[in-house]
N, CA, C and O atoms as CSV, one atom per row, in Angstrom:
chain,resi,resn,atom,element,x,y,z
A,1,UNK,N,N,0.842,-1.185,0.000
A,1,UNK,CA,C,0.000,0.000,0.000
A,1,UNK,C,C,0.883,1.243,0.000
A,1,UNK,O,O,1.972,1.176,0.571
A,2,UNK,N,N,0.503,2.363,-0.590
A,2,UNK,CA,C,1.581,3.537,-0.600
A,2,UNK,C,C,0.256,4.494,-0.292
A,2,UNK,O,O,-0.924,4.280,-0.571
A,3,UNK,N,N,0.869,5.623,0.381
A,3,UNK,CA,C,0.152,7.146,0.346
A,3,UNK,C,C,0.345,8.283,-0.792
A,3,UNK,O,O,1.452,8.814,-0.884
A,4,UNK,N,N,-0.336,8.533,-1.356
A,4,UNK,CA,C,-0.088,9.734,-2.394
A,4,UNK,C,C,-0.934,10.841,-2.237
A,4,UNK,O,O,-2.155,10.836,-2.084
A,5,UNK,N,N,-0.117,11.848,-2.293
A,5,UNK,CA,C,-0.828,13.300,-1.924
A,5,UNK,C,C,-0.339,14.555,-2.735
A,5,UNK,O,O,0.797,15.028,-2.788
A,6,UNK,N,N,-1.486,14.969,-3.349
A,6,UNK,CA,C,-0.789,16.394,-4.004
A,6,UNK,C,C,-1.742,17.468,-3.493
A,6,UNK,O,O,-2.870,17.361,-3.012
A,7,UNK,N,N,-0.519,19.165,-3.869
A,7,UNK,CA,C,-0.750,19.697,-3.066
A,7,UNK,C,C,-0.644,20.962,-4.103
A,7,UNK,O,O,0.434,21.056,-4.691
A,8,UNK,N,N,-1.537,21.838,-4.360
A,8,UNK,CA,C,-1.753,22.976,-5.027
A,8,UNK,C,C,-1.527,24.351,-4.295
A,8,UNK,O,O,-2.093,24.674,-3.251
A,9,UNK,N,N,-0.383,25.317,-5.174
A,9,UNK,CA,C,-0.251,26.390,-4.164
A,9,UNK,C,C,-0.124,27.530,-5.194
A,9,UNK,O,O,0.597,27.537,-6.191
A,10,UNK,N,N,-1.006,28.544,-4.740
A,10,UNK,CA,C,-1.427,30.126,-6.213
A,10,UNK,C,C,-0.636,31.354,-5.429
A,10,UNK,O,O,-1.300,32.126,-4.737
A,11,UNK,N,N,1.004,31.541,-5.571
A,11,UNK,CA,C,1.160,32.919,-4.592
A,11,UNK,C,C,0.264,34.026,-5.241
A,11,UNK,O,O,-0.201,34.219,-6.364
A,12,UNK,N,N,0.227,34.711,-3.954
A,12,UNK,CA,C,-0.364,35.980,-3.906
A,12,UNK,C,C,-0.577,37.176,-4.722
A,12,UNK,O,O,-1.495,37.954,-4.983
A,13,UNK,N,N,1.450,36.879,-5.202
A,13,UNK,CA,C,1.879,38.213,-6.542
A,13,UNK,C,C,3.076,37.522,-6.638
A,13,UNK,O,O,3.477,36.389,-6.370
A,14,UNK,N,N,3.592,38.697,-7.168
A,14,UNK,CA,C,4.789,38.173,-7.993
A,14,UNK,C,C,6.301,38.427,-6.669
A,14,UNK,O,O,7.450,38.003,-6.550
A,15,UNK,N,N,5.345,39.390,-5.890
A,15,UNK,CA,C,6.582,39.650,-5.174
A,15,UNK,C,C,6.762,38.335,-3.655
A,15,UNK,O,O,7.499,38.402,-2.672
A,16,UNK,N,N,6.129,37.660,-3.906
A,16,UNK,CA,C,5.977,36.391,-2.586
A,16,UNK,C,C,6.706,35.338,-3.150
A,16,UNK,O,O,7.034,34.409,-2.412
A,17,UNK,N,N,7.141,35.320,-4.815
A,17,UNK,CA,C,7.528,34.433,-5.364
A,17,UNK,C,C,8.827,33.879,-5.165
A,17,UNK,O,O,8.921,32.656,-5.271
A,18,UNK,N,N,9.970,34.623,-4.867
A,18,UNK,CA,C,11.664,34.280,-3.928
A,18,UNK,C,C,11.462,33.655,-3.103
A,18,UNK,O,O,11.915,32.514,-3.197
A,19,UNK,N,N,10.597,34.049,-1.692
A,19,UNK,CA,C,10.158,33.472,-0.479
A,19,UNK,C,C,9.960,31.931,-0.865
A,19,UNK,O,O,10.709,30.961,-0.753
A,20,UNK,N,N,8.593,32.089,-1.390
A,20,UNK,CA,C,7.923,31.057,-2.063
A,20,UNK,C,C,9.158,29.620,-2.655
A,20,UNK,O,O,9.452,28.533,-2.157
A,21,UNK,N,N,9.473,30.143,-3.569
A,21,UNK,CA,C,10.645,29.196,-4.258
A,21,UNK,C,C,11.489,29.023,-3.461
A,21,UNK,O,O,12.065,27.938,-3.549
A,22,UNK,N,N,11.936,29.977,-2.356
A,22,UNK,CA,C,13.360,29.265,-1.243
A,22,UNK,C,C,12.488,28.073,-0.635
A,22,UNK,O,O,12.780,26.887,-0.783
A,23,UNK,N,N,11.403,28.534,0.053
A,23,UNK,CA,C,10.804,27.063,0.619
A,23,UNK,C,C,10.596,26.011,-0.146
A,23,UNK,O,O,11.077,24.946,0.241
A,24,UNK,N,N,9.966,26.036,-1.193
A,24,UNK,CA,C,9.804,25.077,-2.263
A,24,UNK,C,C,10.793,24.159,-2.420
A,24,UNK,O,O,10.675,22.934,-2.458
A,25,UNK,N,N,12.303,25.175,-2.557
A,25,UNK,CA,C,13.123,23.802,-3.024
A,25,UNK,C,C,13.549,22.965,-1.868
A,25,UNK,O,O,13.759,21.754,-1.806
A,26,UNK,N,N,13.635,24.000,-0.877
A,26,UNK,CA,C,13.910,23.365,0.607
A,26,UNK,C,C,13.053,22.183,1.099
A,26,UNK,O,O,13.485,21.405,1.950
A,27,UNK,N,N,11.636,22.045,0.462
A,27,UNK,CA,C,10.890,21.438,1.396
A,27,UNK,C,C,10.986,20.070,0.007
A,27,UNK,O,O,10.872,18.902,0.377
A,28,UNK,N,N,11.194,20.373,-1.518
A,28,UNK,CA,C,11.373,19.086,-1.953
A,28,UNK,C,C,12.724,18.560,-1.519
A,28,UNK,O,O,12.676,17.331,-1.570
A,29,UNK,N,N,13.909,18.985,-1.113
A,29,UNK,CA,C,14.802,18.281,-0.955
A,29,UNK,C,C,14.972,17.805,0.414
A,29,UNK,O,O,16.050,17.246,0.616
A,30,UNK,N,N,14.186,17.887,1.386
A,30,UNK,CA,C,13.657,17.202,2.307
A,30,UNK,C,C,13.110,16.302,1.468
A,30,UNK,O,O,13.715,15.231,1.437
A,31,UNK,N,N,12.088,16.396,0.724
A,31,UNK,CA,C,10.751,14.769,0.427
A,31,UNK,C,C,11.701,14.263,-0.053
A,31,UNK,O,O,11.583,13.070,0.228
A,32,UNK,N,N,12.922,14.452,-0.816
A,32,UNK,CA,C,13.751,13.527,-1.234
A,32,UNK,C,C,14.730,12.591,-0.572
A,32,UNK,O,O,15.360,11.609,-0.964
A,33,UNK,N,N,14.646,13.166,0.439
A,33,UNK,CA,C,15.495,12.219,1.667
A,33,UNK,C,C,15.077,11.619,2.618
A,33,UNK,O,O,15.653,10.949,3.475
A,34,UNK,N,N,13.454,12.015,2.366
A,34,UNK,CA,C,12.943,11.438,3.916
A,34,UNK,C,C,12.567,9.791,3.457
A,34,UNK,O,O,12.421,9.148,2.417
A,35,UNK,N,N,12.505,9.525,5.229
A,35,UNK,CA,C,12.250,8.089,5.233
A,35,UNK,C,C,10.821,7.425,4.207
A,35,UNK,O,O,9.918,8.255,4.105
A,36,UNK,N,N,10.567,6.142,3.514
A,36,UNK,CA,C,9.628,6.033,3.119
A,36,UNK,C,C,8.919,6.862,1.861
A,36,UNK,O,O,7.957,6.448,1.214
A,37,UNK,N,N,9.522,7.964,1.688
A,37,UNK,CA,C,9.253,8.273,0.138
A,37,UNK,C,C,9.647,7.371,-0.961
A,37,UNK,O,O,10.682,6.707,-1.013
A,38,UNK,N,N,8.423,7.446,-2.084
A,38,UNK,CA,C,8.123,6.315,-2.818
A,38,UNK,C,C,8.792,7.411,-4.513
A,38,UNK,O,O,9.519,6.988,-5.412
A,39,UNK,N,N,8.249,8.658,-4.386
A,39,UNK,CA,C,7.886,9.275,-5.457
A,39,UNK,C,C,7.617,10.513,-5.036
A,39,UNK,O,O,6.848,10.690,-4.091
A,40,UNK,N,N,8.533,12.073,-6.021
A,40,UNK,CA,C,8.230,13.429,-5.880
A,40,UNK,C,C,8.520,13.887,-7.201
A,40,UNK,O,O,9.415,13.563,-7.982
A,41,UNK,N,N,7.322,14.932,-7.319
A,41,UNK,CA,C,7.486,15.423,-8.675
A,41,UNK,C,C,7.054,16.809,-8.186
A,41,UNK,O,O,6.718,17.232,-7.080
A,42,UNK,N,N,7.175,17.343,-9.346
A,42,UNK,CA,C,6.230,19.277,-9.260
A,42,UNK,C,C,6.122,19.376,-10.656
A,42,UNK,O,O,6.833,18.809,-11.484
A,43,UNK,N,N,5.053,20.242,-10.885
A,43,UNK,CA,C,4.871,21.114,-12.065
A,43,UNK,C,C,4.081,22.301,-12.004
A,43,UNK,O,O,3.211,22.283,-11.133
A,44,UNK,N,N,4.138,23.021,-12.499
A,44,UNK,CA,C,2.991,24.561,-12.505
A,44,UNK,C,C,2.043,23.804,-13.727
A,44,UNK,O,O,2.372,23.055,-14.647
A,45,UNK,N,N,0.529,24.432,-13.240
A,45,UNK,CA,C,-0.430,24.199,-13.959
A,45,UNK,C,C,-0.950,25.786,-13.982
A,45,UNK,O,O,-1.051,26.506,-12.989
A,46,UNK,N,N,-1.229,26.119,-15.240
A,46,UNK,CA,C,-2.280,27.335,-15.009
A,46,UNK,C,C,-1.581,28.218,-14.149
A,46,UNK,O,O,-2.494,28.759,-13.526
A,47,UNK,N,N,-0.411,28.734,-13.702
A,47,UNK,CA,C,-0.406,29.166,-12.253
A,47,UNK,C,C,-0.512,29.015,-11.006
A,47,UNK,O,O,-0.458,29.838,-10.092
A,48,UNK,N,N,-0.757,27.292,-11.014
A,48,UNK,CA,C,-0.550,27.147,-9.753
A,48,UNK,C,C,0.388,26.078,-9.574
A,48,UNK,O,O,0.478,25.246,-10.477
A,49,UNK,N,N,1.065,25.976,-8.601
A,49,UNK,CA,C,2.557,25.126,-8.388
A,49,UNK,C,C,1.687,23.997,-7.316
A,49,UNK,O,O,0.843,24.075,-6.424
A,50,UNK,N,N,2.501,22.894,-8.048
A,50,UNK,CA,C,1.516,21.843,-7.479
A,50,UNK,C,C,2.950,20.447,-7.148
A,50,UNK,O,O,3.862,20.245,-7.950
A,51,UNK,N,N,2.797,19.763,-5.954
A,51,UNK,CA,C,3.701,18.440,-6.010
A,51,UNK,C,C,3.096,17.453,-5.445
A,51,UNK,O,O,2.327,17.507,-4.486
A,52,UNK,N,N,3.495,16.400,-6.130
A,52,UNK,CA,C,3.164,15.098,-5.811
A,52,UNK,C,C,4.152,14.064,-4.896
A,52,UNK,O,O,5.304,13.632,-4.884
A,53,UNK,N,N,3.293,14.006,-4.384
A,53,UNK,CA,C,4.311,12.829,-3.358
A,53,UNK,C,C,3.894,11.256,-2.940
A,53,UNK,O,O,2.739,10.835,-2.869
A,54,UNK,N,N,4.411,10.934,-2.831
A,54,UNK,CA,C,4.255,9.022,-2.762
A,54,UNK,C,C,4.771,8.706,-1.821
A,54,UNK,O,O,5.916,9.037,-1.512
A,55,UNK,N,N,3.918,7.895,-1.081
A,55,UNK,CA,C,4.700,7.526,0.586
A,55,UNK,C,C,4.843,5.928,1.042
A,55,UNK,O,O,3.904,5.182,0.761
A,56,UNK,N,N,5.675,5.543,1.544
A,56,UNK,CA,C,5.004,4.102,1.536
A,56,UNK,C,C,4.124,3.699,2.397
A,56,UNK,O,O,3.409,2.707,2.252
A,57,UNK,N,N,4.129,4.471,3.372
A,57,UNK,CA,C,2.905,4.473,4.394
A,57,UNK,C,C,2.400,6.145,4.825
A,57,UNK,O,O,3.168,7.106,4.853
A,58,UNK,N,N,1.299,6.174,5.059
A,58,UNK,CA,C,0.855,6.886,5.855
A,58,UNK,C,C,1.546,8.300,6.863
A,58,UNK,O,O,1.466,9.528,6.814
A,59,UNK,N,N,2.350,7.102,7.895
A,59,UNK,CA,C,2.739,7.865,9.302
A,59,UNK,C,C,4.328,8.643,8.799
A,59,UNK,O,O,4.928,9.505,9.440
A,60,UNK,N,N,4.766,8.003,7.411
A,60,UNK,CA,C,6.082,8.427,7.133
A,60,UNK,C,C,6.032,9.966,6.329
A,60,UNK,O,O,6.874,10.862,6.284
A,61,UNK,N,N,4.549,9.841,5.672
A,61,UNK,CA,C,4.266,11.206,4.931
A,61,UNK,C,C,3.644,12.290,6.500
A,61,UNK,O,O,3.948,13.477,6.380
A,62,UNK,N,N,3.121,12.051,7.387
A,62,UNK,CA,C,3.026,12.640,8.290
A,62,UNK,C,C,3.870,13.232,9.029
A,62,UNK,O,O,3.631,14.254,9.671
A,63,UNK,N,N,5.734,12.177,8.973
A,63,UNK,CA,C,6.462,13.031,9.681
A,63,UNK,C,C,7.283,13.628,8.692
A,63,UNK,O,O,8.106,14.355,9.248
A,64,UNK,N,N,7.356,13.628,7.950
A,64,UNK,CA,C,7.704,14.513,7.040
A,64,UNK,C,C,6.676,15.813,7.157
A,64,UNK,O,O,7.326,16.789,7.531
A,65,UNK,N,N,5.767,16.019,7.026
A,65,UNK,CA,C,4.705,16.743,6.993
A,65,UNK,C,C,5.212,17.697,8.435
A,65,UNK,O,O,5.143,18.910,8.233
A,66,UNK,N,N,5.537,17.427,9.365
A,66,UNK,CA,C,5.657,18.050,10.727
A,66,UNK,C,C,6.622,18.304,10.863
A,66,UNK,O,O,7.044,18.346,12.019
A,67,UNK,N,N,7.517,18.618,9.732
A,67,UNK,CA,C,9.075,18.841,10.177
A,67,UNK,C,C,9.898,19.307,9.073
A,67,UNK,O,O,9.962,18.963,7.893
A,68,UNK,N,N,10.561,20.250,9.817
A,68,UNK,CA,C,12.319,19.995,9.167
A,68,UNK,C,C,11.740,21.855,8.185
A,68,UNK,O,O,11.046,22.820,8.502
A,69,UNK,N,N,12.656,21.392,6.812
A,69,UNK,CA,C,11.652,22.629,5.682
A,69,UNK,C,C,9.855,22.950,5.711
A,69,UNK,O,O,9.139,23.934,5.897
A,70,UNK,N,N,9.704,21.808,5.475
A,70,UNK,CA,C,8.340,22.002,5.393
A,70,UNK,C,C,7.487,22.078,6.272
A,70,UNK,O,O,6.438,22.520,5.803
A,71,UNK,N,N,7.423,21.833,7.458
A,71,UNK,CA,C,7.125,22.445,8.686
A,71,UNK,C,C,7.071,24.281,8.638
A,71,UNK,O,O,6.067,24.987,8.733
A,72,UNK,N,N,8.489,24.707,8.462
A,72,UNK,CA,C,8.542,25.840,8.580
A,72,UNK,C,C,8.003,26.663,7.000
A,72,UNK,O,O,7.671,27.832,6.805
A,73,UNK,N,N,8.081,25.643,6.178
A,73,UNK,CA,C,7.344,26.735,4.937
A,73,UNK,C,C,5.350,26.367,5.065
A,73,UNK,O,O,4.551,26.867,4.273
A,74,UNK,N,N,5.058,25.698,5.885
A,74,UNK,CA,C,3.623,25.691,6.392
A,74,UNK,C,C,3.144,26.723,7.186
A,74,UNK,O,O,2.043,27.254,7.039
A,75,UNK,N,N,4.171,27.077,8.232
A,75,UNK,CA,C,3.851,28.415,9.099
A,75,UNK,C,C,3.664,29.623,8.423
A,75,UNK,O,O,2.993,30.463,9.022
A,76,UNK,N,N,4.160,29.952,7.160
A,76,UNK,CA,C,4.286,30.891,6.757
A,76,UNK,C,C,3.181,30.935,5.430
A,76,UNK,O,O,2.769,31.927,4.828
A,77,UNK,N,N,2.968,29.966,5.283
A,77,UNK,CA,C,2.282,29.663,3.492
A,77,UNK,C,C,1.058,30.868,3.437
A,77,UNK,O,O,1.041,31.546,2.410
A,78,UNK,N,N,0.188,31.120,4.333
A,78,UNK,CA,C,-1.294,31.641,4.472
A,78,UNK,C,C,-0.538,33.595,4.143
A,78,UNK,O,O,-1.199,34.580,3.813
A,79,UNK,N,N,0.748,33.529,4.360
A,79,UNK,CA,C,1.308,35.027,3.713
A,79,UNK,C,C,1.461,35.149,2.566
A,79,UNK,O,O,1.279,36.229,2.003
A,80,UNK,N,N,1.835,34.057,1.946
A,80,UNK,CA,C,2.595,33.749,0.820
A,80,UNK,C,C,1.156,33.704,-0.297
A,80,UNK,O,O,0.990,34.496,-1.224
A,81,UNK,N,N,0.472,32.878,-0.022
A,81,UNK,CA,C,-0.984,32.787,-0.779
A,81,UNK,C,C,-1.579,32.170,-0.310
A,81,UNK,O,O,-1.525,32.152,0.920
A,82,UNK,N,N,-2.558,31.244,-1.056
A,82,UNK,CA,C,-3.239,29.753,-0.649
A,82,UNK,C,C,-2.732,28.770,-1.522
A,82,UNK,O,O,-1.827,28.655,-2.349
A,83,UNK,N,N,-4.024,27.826,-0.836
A,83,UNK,CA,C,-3.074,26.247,-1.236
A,83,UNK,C,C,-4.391,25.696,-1.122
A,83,UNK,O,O,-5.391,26.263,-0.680
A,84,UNK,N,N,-4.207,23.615,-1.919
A,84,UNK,CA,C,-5.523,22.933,-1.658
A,84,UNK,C,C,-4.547,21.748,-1.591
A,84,UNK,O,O,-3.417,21.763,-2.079
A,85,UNK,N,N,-5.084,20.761,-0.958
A,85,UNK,CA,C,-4.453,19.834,-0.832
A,85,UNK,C,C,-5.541,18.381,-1.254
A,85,UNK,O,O,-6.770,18.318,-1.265
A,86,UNK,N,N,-4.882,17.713,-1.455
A,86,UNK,CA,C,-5.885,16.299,-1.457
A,86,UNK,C,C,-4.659,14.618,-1.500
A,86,UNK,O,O,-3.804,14.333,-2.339
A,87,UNK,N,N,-5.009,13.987,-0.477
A,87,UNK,CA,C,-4.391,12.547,-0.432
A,87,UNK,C,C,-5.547,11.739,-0.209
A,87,UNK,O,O,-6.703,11.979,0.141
A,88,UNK,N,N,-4.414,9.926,-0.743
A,88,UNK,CA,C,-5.552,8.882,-0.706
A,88,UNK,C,C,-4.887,7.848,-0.606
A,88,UNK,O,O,-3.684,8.106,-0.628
A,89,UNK,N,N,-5.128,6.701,-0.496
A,89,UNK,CA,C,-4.218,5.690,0.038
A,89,UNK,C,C,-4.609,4.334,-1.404
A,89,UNK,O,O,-5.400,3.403,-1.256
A,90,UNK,N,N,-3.691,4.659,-2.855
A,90,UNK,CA,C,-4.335,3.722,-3.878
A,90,UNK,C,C,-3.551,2.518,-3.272
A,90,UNK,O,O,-2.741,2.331,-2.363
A,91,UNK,N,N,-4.371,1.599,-4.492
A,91,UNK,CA,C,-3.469,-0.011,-4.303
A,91,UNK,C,C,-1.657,0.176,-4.700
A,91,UNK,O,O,-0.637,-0.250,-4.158
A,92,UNK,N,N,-1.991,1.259,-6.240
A,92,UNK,CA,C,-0.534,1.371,-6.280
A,92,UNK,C,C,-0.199,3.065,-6.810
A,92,UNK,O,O,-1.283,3.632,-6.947
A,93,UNK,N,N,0.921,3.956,-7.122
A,93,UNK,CA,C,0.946,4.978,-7.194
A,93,UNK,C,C,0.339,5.208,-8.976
A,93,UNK,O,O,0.748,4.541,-9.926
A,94,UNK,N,N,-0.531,6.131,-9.040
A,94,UNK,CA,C,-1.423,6.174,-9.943
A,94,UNK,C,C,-0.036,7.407,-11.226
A,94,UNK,O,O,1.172,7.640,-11.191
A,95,UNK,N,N,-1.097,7.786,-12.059
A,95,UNK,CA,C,-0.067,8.379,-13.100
A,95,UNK,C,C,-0.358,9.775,-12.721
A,95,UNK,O,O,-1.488,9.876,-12.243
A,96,UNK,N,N,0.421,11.090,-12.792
A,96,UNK,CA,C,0.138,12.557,-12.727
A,96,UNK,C,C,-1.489,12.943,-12.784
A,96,UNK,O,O,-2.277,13.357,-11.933
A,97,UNK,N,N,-1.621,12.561,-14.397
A,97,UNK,CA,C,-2.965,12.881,-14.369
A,97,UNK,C,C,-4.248,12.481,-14.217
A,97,UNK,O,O,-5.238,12.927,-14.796
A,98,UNK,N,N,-4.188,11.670,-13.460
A,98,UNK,CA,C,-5.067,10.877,-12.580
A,98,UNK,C,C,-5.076,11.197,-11.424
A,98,UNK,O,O,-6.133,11.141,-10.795
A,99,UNK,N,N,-3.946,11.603,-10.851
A,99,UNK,CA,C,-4.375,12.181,-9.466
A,99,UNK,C,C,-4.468,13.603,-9.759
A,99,UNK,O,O,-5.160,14.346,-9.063
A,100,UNK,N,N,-3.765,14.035,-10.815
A,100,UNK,CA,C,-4.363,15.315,-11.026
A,100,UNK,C,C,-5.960,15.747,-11.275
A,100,UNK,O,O,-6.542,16.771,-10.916
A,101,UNK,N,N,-6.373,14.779,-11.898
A,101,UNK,CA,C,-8.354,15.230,-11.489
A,101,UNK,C,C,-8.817,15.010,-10.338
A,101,UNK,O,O,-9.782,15.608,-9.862
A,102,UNK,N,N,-7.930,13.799,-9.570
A,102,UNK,CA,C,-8.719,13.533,-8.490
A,102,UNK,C,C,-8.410,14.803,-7.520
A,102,UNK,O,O,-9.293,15.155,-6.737
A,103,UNK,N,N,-7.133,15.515,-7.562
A,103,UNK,CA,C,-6.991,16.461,-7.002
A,103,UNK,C,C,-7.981,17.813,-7.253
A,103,UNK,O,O,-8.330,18.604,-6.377
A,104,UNK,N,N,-8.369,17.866,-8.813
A,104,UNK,CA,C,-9.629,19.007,-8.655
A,104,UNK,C,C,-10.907,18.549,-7.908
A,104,UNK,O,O,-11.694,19.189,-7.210
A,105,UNK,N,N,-10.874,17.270,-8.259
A,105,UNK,CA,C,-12.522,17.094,-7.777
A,105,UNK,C,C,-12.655,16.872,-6.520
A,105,UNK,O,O,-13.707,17.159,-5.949
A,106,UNK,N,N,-11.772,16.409,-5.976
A,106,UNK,CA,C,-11.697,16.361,-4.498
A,106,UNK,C,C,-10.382,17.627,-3.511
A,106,UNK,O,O,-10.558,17.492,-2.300
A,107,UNK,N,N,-9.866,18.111,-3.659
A,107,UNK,CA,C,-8.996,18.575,-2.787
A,107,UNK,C,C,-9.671,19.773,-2.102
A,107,UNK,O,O,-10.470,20.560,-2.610
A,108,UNK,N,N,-9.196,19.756,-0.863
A,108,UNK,CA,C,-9.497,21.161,-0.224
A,108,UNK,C,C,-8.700,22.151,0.484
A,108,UNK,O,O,-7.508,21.876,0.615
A,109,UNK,N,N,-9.166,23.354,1.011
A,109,UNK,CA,C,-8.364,24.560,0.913
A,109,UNK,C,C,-7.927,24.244,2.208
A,109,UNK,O,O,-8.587,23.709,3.098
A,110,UNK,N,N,-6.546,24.689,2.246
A,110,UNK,CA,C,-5.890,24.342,3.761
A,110,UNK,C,C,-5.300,25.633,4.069
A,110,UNK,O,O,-4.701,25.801,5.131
């Protein structure tokens, strides 16, 4: 079983965008080292910066989630702009754009 979760983020303006991108790369090169990551990607859609992540369980995308970069680029995000998030627990890690609809039709604003 793996966890997969993507996560949609629209800055504010143009001037939040440095901020924005220092955390960004900070917080993927954390997902790249942390324990139990399966799979990380990003792409901009439309303007909004979006990443995917693959976990092999659950509790490993959680502590990642509570720590380190991305911890600290969470405290700050609600300055920076908004965001939507959506995870699900498939049989196996699905393709971009498949979780990319499931991410419109289901994700919500965090």
């Amino acid at each position: 079983m793996v966890y997969v979760s993507m996560t949609g983020f629209r800055p504010r303006g143009i001037v939040h965008l440095p901020r924005f991108w220092w955390r960004t790369v900070q917080s993927l090169a954390q997902a790249r080292r942390a324990t139990g990551i399966v799979a990380v990607q990003a792409k901009i859609i439309g303007g909004t910066y979006h990443t995917l992540t693959a976990w092999s369980d659950l509790v490993s995308m959680r502590a990642f989630v509570t720590s380190g970069a991305h911890l600290k680029a969470m405290k700050n995000f609600r300055k920076l702009g908004t965001g939507r998030i959506f995870g699900f627990p498939p049989d196996k890690v699905p393709d971009w754009d498949t979780i990319y609809e499931l991410w419109k039709l289901h994700s919500r604003e965090v």
